[in-house]
N, C-alpha and C positions, 0 to 999 in steps of 0.2 A: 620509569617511563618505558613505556613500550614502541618499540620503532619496528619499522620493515627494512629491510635490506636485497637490492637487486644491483645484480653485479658491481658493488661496492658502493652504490647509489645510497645513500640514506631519507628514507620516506618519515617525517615527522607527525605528530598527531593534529590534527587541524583543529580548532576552537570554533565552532560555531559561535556568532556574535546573537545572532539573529534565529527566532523559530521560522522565518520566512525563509532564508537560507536554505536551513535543511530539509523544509518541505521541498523548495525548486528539484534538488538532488532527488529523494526521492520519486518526487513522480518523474523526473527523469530515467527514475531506472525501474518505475513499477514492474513491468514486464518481467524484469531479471529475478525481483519479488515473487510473483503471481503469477509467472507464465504468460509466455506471448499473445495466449490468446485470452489474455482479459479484458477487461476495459475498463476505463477509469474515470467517473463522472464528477468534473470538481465540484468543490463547496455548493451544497444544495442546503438550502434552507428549507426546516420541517417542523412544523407546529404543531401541536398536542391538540385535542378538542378546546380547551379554552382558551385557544390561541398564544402560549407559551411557544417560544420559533428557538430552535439549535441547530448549529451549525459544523456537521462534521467537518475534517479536515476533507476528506473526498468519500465516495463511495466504490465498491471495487466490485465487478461481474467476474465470474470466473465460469467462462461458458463449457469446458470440457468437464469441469469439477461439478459443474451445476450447482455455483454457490456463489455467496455473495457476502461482502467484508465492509463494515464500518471503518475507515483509517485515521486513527487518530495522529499526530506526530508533535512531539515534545521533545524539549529540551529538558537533561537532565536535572538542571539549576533550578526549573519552576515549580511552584507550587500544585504537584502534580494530583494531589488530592481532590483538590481545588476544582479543578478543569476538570479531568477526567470523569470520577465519580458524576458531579453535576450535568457536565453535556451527555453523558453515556443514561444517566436517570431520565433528561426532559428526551432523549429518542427514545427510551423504551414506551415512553409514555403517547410520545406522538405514532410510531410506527402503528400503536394498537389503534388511531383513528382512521376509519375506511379510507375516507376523501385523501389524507396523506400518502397513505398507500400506494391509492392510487395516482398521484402527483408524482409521486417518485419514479412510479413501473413508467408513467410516462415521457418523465427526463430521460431516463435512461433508454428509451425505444427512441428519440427524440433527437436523442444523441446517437445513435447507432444509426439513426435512419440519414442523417446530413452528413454519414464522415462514410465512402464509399470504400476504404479500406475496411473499417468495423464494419459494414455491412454485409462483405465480402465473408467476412468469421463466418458469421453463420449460415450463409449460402452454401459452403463449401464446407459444411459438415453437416449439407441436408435439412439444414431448419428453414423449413418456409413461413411457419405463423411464428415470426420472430418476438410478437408483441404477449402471446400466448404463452410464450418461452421463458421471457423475460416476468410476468406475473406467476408466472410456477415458481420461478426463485423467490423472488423478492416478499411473496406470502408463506416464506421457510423462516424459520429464524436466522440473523446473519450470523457472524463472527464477526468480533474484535479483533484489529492488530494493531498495537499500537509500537512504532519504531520510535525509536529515541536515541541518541547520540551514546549515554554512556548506562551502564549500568546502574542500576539502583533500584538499594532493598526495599522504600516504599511502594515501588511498583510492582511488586509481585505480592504484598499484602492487600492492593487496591483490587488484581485482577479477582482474586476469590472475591469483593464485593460485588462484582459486574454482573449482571442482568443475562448474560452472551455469554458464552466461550467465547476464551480470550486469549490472546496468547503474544509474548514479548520480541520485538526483534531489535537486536542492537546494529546501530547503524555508525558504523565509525568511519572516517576519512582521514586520510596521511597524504601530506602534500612534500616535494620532494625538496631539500634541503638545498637552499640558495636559488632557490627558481621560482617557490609558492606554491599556490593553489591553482595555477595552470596547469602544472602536470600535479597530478592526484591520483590515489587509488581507494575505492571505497569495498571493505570490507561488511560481509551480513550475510547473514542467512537466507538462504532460498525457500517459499514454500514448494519448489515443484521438484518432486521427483526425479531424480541423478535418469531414471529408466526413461521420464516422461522429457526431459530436458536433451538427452541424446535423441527421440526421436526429431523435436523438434529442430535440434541442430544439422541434422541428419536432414531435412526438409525442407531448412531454408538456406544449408550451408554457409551457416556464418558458424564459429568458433569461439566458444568464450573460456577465461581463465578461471579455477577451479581451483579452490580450497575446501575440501571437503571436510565438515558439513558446513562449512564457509564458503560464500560465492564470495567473486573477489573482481571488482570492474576496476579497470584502468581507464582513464580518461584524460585526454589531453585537448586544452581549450588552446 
């Protein structure tokens, strides 16, 4: 078993019960994921031309990267073949229908245009035809990320099946011994750059803890 240890503190491994669980968590920590300045469009339903409808786990903007991420999130224990392959096949299938396309570029403008903080992104990096911006990405091909609590070897024979680049982040939590999941630390990889992440820390001066190539959030409910 693998445990953390801080100043004689013992952090144990958390069991997620629930795939709802550990979706909460992550999109709690997207950002820490994807970088501050992403944005993250939940569960959108998208249908293929003969109306076949899937359902990512969320969708993800990356407005400095100029890209844009399918998020899947699974639990180790399920039948990951199953899910993954199938929902990741009816989007590839639906994303290639115009009208989808265009459904989606507009959730995601739709959702940027009613939340005055996302708005502000891209004000303050000089994009004014925000919806312009938004349909430059979303007509790129996205990325796959799919996070999952533990390891496991069928999910890197799945990703070579994938339609996308793709690519695995393990997301693990350790909750601290005799107290629970109130104090917890969640251990995972960052996509953003150690360079791009000092700037941003740098700019909004907040502080985060670092295990490098491991990001490592502490959390206390």
């Amino acid at each position: 078993m693998v445990l953390l240890l801080k100043d004689g503190v013992k952090y144990l491994p958390y069991d997620y019960t629930e795939e709802e669980e550990l979706e909460n968590m992550v999109f709690e920590h997207y950002k820490n994921i994807f970088g501050d300045n992403a944005i993250l469009l939940p569960k959108q339903k998208v249908k293929t031309a003969t109306g076949i409808g899937t359902v990512p786990d969320a969708f993800i903007l990356s407005i400095d990267d100029k890209k844009w991420y399918i998020l899947e999130i699974e639990l180790s224990r399920h039948p990951l073949y199953q899910h993954i392959v199938t929902q990741i096949t009816k989007f590839q299938s639906a994303i290639k229908n115009i009208a989808t396309q265009k459904e989606l570029i507009r959730a995601f403008y739709n959702e940027c245009k009613a939340d005055p903080w996302k708005y502000a992104l891209f004000q303050s990096r000089g994009i004014s035809e925000i919806y312009k911006f938004i349909s430059e990405i979303v007509e790129s091909p996205p990325e796959i990320v799919i996070v999952i609590d533990e390891e496991n070897n069928e999910l890197n024979e799945i990703c070579e099946t994938l339609p996308f680049n793709s690519r695995i982040i393990i997301f693990r939590t350790y909750y601290r011994e005799n107290v629970g999941i109130g104090d917890h630390i969640h251990v995972f990889e960052s996509l953003v750059s150690m360079e791009k992440e000092k700037k941003a820390v740098e700019k909004a001066d907040i502080f985060h803890l670092r295990l490098h190539p491991i990001y490592a959030s502490i959390g206390i409910i």
